[in-house]
C-alpha positions, 0 to 999 in steps of 0.5 A: 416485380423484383425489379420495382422493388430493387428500384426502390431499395436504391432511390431510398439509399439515394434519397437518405444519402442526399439528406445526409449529405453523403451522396459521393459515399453512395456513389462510391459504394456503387461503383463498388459493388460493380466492381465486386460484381464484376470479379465475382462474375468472372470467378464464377465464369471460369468454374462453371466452365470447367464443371460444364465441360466435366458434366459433358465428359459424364453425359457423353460417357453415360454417367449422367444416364446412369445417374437418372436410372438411380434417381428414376425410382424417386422421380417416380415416387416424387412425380405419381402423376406425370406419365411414365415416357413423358417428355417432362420425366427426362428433363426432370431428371436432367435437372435433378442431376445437375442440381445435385452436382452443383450445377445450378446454373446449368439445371435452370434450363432444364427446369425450365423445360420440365415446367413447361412439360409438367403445364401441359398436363396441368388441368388448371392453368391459372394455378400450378399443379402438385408436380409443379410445385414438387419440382420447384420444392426441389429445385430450391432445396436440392441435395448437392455433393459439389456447390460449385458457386459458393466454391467459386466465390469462396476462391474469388475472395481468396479462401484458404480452404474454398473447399472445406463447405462440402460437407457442411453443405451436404447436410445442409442440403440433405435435411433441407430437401427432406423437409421440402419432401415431407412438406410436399407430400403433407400438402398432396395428403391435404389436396386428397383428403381436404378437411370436412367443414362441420357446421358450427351448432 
């Protein structure tokens, strides 16, 4: 679906830049924006690199592990209905800390994982379950101490200061993912105590 719809956004700009008669304006802008794409990509290349190899340094020394048992009483108040020793609370986890690392490219596989795990035990499987729908809140709001990709394209484009939006980021994320957190748990309360229909007089 995304792809039809950026199919679209482009042979609209083509069609408007030929009746304006600027057809080499949007092919320069194209080119453009491969090469931008281009530059940014190997940017973020290199960063993701460096900070992968420093999330395989804290797994190997046990970091990572130390950092699920601090966030296995939350997974557990977050996800009641999985299993304790479900093989879906392991990726969970996994996933989580790379998020709030900053590692969002190295989480999605895990998250991936995780939504497969959670879907065998969805009872539904045309429809996501609440965990399901609780992990895909987190994922879009995590709280990150490190947002590694804004910092990589901040110093493809030449930043001063590409570090200066970690604070600001954390509070950002921080308060995004306590309004997913309460929103989430508003919709699980509904989901318990669905609204009576009173038959109008």
């Amino acid at each position: 679906m995304v792809n039809f719809i950026w199919l679209f956004f482009i042979a609209v700009g083509f069609i408007f830049a030929g009746i304006q008669g600027k057809i080499d304006v949007a092919t320069q802008a194209m080119f453009k924006g491969a090469e931008s794409a281009v530059t940014v990509c190997f940017g973020l290349i290199s960063i993701l690199v460096f900070w992968l190899g420093i999330m395989r340094i804290a797994e190997d020394a046990g970091i990572l592990r130390k950092l699920g048992a601090l966030i296995r009483p939350v997974i557990r108040f977050l996800f009641p209905s999985v299993p304790k020793n479900h093989p879906a609370i392991g990726y969970i986890m996994t996933n989580m800390s790379a998020n709030i690392l900053g590692l969002g490219n190295a989480a999605t596989p895990m998250g991936i994982r995780a939504m497969q795990e959670l879907q065998k035990l969805n009872p539904n499987k045309d429809a996501p379950s609440a965990a399901m729908c609780t992990l895909l809140a987190l994922n879009t709001s995590s709280v990150t101490l490190v947002p590694t990709t804004l910092i990589a394209i901040r110093m493809t484009y030449g930043s001063v200061n590409p570090t200066e939006i970690v604070g600001t980021t954390l509070i950002a994320t921080i308060i995004s993912t306590t309004v997913a957190i309460i929103v989430d748990r508003w919709y699980r309360g509904r989901q318990k105590h669905p609204p009576l229909n009173v038959p109008k007089e």
